[in-house]
BATI-388383 format. One record per residue (C-alpha): residue number from 1; residue in one letter; x, y, z. Coordinates in nm, 3 decimals, always signed. Example, Ala and Ser with C-alpha at 12.3 -4.5 7.8 and 13.67 -1.06 7.14 Angstrom:
BEGIN
    n  res       c1       c2       c3
    1    a   +1.230   -0.450   +0.780
    2    s   +1.367   -0.106   +0.714
REM end
This chain:
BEGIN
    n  res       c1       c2       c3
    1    x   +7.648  +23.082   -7.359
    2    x   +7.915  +23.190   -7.613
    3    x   +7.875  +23.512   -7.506
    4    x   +7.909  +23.492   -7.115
    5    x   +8.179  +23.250   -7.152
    6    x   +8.366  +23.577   -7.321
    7    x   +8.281  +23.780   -7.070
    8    x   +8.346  +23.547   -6.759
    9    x   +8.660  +23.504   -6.931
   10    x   +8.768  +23.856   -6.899
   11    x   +8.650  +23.984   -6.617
   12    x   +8.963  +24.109   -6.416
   13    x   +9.059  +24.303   -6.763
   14    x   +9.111  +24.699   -6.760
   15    x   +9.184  +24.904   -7.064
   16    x   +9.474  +25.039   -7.288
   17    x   +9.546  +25.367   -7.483
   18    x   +9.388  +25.426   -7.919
   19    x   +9.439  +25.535   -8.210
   20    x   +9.268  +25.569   -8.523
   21    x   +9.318  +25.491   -8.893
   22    x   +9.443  +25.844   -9.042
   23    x   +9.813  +25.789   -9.121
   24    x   +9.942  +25.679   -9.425
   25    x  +10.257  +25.489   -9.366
   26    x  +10.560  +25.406   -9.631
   27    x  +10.919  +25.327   -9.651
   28    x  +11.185  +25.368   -9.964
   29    x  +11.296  +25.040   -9.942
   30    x  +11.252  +24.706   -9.699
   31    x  +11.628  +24.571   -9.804
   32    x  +11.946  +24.771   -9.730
   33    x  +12.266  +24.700   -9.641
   34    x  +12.440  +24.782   -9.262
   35    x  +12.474  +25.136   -9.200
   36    x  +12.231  +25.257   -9.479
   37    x  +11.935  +25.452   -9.461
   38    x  +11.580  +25.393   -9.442
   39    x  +11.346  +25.622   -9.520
   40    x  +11.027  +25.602   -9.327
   41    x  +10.752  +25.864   -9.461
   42    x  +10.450  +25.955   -9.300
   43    x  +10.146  +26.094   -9.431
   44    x   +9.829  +26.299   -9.274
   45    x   +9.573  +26.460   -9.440
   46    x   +9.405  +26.737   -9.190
   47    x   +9.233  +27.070   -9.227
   48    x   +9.402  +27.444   -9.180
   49    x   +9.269  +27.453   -8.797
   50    x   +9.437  +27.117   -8.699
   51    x   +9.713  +27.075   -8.495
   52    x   +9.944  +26.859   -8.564
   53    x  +10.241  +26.687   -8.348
   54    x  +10.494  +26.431   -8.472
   55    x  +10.709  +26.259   -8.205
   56    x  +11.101  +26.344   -8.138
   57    x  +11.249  +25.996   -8.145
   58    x  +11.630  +25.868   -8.108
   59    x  +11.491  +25.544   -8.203
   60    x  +11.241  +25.382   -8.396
   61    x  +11.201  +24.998   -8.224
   62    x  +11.526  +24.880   -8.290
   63    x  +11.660  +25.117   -8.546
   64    x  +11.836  +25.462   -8.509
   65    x  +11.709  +25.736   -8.655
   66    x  +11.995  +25.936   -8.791
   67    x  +11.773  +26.244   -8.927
   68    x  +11.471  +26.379   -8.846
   69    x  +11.387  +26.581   -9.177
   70    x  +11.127  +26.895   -9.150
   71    x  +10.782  +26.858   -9.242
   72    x  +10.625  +26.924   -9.533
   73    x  +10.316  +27.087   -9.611
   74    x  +10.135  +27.074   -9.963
   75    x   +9.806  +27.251   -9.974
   76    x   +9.519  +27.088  -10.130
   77    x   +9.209  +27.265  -10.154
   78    x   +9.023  +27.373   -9.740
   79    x   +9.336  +27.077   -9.678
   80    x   +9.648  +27.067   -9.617
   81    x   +9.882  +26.722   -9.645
   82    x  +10.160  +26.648   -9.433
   83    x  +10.456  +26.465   -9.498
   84    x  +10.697  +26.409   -9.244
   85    x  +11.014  +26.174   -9.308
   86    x  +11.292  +25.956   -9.081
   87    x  +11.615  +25.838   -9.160
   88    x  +11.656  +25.534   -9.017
   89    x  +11.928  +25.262   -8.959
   90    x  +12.062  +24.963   -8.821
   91    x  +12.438  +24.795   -8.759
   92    x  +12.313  +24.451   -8.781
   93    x  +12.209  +24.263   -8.980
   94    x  +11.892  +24.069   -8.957
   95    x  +11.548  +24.129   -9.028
   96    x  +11.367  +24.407   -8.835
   97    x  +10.978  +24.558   -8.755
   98    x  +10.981  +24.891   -8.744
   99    x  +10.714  +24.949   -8.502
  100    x  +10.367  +25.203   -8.482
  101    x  +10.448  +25.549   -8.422
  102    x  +10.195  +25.782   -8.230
  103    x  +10.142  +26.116   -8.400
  104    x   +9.916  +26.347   -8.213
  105    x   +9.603  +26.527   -8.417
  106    x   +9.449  +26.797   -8.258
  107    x   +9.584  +26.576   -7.922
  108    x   +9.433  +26.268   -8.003
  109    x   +9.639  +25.973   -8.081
  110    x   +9.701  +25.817   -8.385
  111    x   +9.956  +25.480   -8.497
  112    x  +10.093  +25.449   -8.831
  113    x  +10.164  +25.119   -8.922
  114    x  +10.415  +24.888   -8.871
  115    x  +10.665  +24.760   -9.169
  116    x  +10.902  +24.491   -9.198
  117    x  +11.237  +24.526   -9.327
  118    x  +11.592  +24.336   -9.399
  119    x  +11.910  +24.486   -9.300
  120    x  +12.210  +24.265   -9.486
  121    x  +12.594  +24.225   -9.426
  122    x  +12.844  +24.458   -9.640
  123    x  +13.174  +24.252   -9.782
  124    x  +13.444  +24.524   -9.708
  125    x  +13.736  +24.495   -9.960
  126    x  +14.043  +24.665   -9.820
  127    x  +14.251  +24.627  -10.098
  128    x  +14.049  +24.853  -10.319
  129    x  +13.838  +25.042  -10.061
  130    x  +14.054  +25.392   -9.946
  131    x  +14.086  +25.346   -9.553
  132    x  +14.090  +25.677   -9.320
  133    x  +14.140  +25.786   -8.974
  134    x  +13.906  +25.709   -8.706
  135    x  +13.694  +26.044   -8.607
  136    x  +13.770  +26.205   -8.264
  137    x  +13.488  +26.124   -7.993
  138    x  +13.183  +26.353   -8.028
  139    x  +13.032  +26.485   -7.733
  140    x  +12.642  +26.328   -7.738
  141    x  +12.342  +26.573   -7.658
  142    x  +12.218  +26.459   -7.355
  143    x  +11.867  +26.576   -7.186
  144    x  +12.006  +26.452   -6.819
  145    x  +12.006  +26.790   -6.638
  146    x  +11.918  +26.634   -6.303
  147    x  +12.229  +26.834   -6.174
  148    x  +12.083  +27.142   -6.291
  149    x  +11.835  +27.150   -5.995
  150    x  +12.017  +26.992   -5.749
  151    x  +12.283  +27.267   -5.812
  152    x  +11.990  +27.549   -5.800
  153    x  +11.891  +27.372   -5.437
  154    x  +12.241  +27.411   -5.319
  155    x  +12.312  +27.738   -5.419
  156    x  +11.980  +27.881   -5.249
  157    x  +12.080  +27.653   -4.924
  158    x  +12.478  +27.825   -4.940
  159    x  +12.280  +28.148   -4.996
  160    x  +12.043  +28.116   -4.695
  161    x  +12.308  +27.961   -4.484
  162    x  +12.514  +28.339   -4.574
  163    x  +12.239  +28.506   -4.480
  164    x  +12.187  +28.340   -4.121
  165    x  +12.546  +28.386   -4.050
  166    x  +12.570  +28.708   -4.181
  167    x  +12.271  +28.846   -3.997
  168    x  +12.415  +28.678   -3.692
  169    x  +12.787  +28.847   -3.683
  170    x  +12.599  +29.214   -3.723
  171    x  +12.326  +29.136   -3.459
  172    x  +12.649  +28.985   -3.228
  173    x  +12.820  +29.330   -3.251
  174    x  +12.498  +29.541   -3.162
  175    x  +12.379  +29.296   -2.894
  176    x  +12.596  +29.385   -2.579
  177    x  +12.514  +29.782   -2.678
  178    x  +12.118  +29.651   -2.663
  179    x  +12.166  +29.424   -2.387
  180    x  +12.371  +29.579   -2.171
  181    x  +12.308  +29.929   -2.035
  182    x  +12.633  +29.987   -1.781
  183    x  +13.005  +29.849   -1.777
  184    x  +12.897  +29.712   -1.461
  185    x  +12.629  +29.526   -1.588
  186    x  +12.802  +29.353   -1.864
  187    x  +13.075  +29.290   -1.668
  188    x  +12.897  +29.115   -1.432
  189    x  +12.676  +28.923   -1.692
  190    x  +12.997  +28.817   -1.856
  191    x  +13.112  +28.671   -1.523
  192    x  +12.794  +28.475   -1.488
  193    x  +12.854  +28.322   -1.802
  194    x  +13.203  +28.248   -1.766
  195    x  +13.099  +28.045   -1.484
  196    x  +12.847  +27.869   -1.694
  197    x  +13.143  +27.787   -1.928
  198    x  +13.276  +27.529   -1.703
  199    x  +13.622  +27.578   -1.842
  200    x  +13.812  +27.494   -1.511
  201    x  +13.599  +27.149   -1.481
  202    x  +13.707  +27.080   -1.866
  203    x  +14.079  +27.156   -1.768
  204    x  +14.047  +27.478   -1.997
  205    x  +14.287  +27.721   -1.743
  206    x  +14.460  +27.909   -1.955
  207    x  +14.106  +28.011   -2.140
  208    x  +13.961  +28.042   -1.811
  209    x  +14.218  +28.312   -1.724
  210    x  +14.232  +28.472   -2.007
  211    x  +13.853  +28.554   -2.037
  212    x  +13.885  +28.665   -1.643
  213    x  +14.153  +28.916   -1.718
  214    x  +13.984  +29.034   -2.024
  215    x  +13.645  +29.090   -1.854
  216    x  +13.850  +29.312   -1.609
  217    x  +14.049  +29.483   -1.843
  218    x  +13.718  +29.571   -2.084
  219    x  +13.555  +29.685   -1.779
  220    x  +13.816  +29.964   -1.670
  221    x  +13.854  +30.049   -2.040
  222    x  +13.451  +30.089   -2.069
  223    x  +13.374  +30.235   -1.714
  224    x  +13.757  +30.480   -1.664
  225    x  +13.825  +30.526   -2.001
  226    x  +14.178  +30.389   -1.986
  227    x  +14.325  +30.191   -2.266
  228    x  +14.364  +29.882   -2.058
  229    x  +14.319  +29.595   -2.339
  230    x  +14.675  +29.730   -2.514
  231    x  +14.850  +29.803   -2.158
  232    x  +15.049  +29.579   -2.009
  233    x  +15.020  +29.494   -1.656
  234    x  +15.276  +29.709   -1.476
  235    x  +15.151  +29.996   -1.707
  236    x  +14.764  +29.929   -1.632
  237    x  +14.812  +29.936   -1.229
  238    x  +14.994  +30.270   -1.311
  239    x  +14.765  +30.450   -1.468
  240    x  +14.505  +30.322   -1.229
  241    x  +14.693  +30.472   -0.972
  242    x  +14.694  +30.794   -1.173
  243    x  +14.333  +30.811   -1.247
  244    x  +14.244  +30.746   -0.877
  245    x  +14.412  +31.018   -0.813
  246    x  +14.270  +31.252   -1.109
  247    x  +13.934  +31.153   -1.088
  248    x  +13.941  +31.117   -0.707
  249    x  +13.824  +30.786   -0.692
  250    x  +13.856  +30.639   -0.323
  251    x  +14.049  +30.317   -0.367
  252    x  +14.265  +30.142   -0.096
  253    x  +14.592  +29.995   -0.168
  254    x  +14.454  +29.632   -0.103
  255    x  +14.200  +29.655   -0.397
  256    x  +14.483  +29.786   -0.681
  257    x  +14.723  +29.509   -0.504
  258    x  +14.460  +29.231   -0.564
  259    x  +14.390  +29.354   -0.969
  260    x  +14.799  +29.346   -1.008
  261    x  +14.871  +28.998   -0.843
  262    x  +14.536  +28.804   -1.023
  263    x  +14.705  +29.002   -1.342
  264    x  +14.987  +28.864   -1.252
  265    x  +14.894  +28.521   -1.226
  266    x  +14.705  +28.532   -1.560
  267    x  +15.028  +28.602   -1.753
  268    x  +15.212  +28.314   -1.560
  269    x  +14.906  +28.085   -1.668
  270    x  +14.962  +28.240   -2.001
  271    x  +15.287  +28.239   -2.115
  272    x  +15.467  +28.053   -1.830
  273    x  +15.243  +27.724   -1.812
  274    x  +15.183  +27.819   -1.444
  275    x  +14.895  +27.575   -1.310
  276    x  +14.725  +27.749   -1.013
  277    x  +14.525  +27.493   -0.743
  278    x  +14.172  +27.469   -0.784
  279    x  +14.126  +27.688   -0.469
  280    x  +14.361  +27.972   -0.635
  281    x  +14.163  +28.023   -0.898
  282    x  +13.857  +28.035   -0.739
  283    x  +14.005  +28.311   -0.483
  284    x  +14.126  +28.515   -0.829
  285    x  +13.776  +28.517   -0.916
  286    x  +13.642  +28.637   -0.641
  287    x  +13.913  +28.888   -0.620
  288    x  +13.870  +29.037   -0.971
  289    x  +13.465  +29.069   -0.906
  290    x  +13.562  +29.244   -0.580
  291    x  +13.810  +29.492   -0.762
  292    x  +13.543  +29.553   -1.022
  293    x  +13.240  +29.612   -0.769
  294    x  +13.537  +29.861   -0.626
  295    x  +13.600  +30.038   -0.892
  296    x  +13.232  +30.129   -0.978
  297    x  +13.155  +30.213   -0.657
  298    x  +13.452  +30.469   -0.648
  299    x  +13.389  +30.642   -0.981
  300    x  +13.217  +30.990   -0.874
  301    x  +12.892  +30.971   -1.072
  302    x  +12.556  +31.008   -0.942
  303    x  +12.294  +30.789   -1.030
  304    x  +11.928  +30.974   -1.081
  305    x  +11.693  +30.864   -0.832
  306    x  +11.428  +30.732   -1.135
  307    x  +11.697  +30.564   -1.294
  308    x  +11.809  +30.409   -0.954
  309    x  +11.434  +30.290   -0.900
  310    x  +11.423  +30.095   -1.219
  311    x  +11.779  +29.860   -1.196
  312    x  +11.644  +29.548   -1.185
  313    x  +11.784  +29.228   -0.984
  314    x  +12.051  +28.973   -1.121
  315    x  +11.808  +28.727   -1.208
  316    x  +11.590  +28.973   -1.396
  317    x  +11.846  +29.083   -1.575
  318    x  +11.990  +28.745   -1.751
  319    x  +11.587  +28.661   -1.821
  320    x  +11.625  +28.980   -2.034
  321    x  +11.937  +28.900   -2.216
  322    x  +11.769  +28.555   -2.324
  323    x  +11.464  +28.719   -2.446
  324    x  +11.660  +28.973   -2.627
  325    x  +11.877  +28.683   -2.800
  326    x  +11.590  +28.455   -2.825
  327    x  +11.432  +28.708   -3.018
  328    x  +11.752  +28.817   -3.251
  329    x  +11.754  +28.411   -3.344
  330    x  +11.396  +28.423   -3.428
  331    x  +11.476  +28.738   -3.612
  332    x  +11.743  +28.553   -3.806
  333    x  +11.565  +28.257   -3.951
  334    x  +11.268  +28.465   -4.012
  335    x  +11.487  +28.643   -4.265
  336    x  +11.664  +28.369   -4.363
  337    x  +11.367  +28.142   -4.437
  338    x  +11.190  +28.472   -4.649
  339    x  +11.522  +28.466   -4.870
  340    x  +11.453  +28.134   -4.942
  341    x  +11.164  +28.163   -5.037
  342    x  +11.200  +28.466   -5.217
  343    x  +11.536  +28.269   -5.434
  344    x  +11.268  +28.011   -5.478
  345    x  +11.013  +28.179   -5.599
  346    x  +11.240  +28.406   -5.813
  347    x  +11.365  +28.070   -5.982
  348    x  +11.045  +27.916   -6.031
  349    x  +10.900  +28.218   -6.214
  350    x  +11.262  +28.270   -6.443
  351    x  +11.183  +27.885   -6.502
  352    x  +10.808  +27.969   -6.581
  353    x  +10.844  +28.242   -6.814
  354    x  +11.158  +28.100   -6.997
  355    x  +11.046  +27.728   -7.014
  356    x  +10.646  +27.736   -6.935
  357    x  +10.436  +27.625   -6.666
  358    x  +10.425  +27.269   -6.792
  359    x  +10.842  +27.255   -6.759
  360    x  +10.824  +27.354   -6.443
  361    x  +10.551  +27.131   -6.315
  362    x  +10.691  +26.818   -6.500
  363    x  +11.037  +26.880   -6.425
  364    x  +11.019  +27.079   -6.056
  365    x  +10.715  +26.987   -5.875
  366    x  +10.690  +26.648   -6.052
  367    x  +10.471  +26.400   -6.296
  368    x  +10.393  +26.088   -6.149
  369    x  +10.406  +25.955   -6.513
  370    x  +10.754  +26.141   -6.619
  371    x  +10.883  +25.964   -6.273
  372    x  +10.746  +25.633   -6.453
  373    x  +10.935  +25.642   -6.757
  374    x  +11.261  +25.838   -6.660
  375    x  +11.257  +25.480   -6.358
  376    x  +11.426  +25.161   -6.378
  377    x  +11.259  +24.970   -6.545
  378    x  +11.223  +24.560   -6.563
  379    x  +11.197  +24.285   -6.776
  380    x  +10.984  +24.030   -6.703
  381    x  +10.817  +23.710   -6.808
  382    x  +10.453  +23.644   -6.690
  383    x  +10.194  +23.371   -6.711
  384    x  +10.157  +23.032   -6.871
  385    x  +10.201  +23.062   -7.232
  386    x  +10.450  +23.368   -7.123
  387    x  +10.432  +23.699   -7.217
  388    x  +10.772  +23.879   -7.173
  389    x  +10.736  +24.245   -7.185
  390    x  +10.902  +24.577   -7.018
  391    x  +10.745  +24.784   -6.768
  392    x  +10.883  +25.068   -6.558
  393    x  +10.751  +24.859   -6.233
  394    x  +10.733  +24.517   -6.148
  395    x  +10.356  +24.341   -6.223
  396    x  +10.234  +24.182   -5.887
  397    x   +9.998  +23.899   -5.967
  398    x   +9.632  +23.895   -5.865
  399    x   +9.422  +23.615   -5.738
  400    x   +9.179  +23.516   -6.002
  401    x   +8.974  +23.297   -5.823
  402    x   +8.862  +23.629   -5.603
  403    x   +8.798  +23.794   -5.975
  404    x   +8.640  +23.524   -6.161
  405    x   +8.277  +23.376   -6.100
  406    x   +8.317  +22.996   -6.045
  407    x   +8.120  +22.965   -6.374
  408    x   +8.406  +23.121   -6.563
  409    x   +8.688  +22.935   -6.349
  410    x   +8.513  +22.627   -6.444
  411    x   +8.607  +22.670   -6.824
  412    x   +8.917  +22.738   -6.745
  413    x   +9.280  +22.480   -6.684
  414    x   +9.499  +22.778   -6.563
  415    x   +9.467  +23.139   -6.551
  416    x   +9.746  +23.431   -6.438
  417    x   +9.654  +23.758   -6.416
  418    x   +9.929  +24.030   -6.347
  419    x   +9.921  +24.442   -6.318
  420    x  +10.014  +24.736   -6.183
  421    x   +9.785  +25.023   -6.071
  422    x   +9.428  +25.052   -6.108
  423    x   +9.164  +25.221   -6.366
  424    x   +9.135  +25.533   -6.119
  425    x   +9.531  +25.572   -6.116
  426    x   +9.788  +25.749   -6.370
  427    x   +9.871  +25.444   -6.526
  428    x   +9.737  +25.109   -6.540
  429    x   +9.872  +24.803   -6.694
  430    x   +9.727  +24.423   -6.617
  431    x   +9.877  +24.111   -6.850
  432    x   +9.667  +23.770   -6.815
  433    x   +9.723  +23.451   -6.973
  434    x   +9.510  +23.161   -6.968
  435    x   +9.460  +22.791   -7.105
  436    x   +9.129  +22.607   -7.124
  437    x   +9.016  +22.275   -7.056
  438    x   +8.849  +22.206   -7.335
  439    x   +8.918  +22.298   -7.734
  440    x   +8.780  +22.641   -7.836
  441    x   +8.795  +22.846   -8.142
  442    x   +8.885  +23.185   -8.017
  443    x   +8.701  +23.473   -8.198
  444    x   +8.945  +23.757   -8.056
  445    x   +8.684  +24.053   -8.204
  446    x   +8.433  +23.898   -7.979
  447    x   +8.683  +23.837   -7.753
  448    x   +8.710  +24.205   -7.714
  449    x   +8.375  +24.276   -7.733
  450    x   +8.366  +24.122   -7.389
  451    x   +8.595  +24.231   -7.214
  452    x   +8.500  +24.622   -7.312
  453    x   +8.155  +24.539   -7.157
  454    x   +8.321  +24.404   -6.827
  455    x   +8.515  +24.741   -6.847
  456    x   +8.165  +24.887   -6.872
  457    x   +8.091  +24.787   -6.605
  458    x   +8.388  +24.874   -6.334
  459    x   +8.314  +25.220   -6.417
  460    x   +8.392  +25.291   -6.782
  461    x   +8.174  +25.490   -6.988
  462    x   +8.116  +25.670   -7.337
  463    x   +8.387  +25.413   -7.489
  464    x   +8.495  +25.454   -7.802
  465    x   +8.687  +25.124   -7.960
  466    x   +8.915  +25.152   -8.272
  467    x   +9.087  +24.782   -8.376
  468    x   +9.308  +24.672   -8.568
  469    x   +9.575  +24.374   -8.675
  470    x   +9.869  +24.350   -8.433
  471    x  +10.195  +24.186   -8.514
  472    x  +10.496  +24.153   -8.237
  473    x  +10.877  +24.203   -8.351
  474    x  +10.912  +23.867   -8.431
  475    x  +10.608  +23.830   -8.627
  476    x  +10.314  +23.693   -8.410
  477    x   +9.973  +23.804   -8.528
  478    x   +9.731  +23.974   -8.271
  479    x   +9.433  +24.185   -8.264
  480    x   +9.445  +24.521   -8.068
  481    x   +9.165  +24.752   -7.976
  482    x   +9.191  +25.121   -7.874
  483    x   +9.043  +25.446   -7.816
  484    x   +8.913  +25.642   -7.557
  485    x   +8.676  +25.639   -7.287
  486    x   +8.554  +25.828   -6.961
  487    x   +8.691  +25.641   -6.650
  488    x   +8.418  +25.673   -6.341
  489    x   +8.624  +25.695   -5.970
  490    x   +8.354  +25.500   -5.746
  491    x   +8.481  +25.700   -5.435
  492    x   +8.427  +26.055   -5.523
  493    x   +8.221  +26.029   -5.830
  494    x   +8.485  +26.238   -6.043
  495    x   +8.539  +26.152   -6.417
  496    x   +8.843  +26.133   -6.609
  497    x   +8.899  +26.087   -6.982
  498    x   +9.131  +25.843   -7.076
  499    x   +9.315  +25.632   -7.352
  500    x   +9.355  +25.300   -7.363
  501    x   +9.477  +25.002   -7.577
  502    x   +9.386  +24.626   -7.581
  503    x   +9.629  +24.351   -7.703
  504    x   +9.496  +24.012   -7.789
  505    x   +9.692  +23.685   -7.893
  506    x   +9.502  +23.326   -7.907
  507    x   +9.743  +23.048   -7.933
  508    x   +9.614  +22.651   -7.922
  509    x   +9.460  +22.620   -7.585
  510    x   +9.634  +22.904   -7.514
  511    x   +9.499  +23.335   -7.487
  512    x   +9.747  +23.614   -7.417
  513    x   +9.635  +23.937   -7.286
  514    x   +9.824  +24.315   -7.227
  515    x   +9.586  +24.601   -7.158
  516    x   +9.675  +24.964   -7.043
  517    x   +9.529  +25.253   -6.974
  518    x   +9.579  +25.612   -6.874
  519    x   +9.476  +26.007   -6.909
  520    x   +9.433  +26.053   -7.262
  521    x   +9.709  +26.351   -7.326
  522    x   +9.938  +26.249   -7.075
  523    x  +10.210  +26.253   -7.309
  524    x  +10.407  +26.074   -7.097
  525    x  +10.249  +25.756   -7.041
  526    x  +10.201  +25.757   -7.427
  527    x  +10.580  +25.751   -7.456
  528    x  +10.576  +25.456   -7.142
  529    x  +10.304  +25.290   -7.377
  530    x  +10.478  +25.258   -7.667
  531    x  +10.793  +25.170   -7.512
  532    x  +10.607  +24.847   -7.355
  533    x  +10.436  +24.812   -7.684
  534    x  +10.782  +24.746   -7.869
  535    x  +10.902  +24.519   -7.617
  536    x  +10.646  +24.269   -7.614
  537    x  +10.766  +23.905   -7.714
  538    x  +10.497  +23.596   -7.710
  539    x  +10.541  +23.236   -7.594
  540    x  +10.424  +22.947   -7.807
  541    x  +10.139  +22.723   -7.567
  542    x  +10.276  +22.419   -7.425
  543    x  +10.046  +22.113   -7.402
REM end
């Protein structure tokens, strides 16, 4: 009965990350005074093949480490010890834990242990102590290089943005050579569009005109070889006149007459604010079409038969134009979007080969668990007794009585169960607190004895348990178990090895629970681990 009431009791648990007993843990002193140094030394013994990793902290629970000193390594016999020291401190006084550290052996986890010291006041005399200058500010090391990438993004974007445009100016200049096979073509075309424009509906006359005239005046530079874009007007219709006359070009007065006075007009619109009537312009419109139709029809060329056989009708022609620019945009992303990717790939392999795959997974891609512990994170309080702890995302509580067997509910006065993921996910972390109705005597190694079968059960397997004493920063005794196991997913039958670490605390009436798990070397969520680890405070049972 003992034993199912255990198990009943702890049946919405999950699991929690391990370590196991291999680091000796010391400390030069537990009493110093503000500002001094600790030093915390840590011990391993391990053969020449291991591997051995010892964290890079700024802080140790809630002192500073000031230096990190190199390892040492003393060879002893097929062994080799290693001694690895921190210099740690603290600016107030008070008495302190310094909490478990995780050292990684041949990438399994291992704690040291966790020491109490006293950190006391200094009396300052300033009659006899020598006083001196404040230091300048010094710049702090800082490991945010967020704007590293984003910069990198915005540079490829500016360069690919260059590209288009640039692409898109040369293709502009080449088009109307592509496009257009005759003066009279593009002149034409570029009437068409002018239309399309709308610029006498949008009050745009001065535009309007201008375009007109140039049309005109690009025409008889193109087709008669005159330079009509410098001339001015009185010296264009001359030297019309004279090349009628030397390339004996048929043209009645009437037609030269009609280019001069829409000429004319333009440079009154122009330069006089002259506002012709809607029916004025339309008539210089027609008249400059008419004068250019003219023109090519008087220039003494003959047109070869075949040639003649293959012009092709208005409408044909402006479908061509649009599949000729349709396909010099798709031209330009194409190459726009390959330098893109090309810049991208370029800067992912620099990345690669300077900083390693794993930097540029973590860092570029992502890690659901570095995205974890770089968060916001919150402090909370949860359950009845409370457990306040930190986690990088709110717990959302769970509905026992869907959890719990009515056997196991019927021991129980009030139960709270709290967490965030699941066994299957990244990382998993559940807090439960409960009171019973009637006195127990909580055996907490039994305790977990239970709850590793119920874990058993949802899918756990080939678990290994480590335990060991527990004490909070402010001194509450606990048991914790840890180690590893192989998690089961129940939807496509894939296993995953993972860590995971038990916390117990039995108060009068009164059980407190924290349990996470995750993929064992996830480095990561070891960091997220022990960061929730340190912040865990207890509340005493109430009645």
């Amino acid at each position: 009965m003992k034993l199912k009431f255990y198990i009943f009791l702890f049946l919405l648990t999950s699991a929690v990350f391990a370590q196991q007993k291999q680091v000796e843990t010391s400390i030069d002193t537990t009493k110093n005074k503000i500002g001094a140094e600790f030093k915390l030394t840590l011990k391993t013994v391990v053969s020449s093949k291991s591997k051995v990793v010892f964290p890079k902290l700024k802080n140790i629970g809630p002192l500073e480490v000031i230096q990190s000193y190199p390892v040492d390594t003393v060879k002893k016999n097929d062994t080799y010890e290693l001694i690895k020291k921190y210099g740690l401190t603290q600016f107030d006084s008070g008495k302190y834990t310094i909490p478990s550290i995780k050292i990684l052996i041949d990438k399994k986890p291992y704690l040291s242990d966790s020491i109490r010291v006293e950190v006391a006041n200094v009396k300052v005399d300033t009659l006899q102590q020598k006083m001196y200058d404040i230091k300048d500010i010094s710049s702090a090391d800082s490991n945010n290089d967020w704007w590293i990438y984003v910069l990198i993004v915005i540079v490829i974007l500016a360069i690919g943005a260059f590209v288009y445009w640039y692409v898109k100016k040369y293709q502009k200049k080449k088009i109307e050579e592509e496009v257009y096979k005759t003066p009279i073509e593009k002149a034409t075309s570029l009437l068409n569009n002018l239309e399309s424009k709308e610029l006498v509906q949008k009050g745009e006359i001065k535009e309007y005109y201008s375009e007109l005239t140039d049309i005109a005046r690009n025409y008889i530079e193109e087709a008669i070889h005159i330079p009509a874009m410098e001339s001015t007007t009185s010296e264009l219709i001359q030297a019309i006149r004279l090349a009628s006359t030397k390339k004996k070009m048929t043209l009645t007065p009437e037609t030269v007459e009609n280019l001069e006075r829409v000429l004319r007009q333009a440079d009154l619109v122009k330069f006089a604010k002259s506002k012709p009537l809607d029916f004025e312009i339309t008539d210089d419109r027609n008249k400059i079409q008419k004068v250019i139709l003219t023109l090519d029809n008087a220039i003494p060329t003959e047109v070869p038969a075949e040639e003649e056989d293959q012009l092709l009708n208005e409408a044909q022609k402006q479908k061509q134009i649009k599949i000729q620019l349709r396909k010099k945009r798709n031209k330009r992303i194409a190459i726009t979007v390959g330098t893109v990717l090309f810049l991208l790939f370029a800067t992912t392999t620099f990345f690669i080969v300077t900083k390693g795959f794993t930097y540029v997974k973590d860092n570029i891609i992502g890690h659901p668990s570095k995205e974890l512990l770089e968060g916001e994170w919150v402090k909370s309080a949860y359950g009845n007794p409370a457990v306040l702890i930190e986690t990088p995302k709110v717990l959302k509580r769970m509905d026992t009585q869907k959890v719990l067997p009515k056997e196991a509910m019927a021991l129980i006065k009030e139960m709270q169960l709290f967490a965030y993921g699941s066994m299957i996910d990244n990382f998993y972390v559940t807090v439960s607190t409960s009171k019973f109705k009637n006195p127990v005597e909580l055996d907490l190694a039994k305790t977990l004895e239970g709850t590793l079968k119920i874990i058993e059960a949802q899918g756990g397997q080939n678990i290994i348990v480590k335990q060991e004493d527990f004490q909070t920063n402010a001194g509450i005794q606990g048991l914790k178990g840890y180690g590893t196991m192989t998690v089961l997913n129940p939807i496509d039958k894939t296993s995953t090895k993972a860590y995971y670490e038990i916390l117990l605390f039995k108060q009068d009436q009164g059980l407190q629970q924290i349990m996470i798990l995750h993929q064992e070397g996830d480095t990561y969520a070891n960091d997220i681990t022990a960061r929730i680890l340190n912040s865990v405070e207890l509340q005493k049972a109430s009645n």
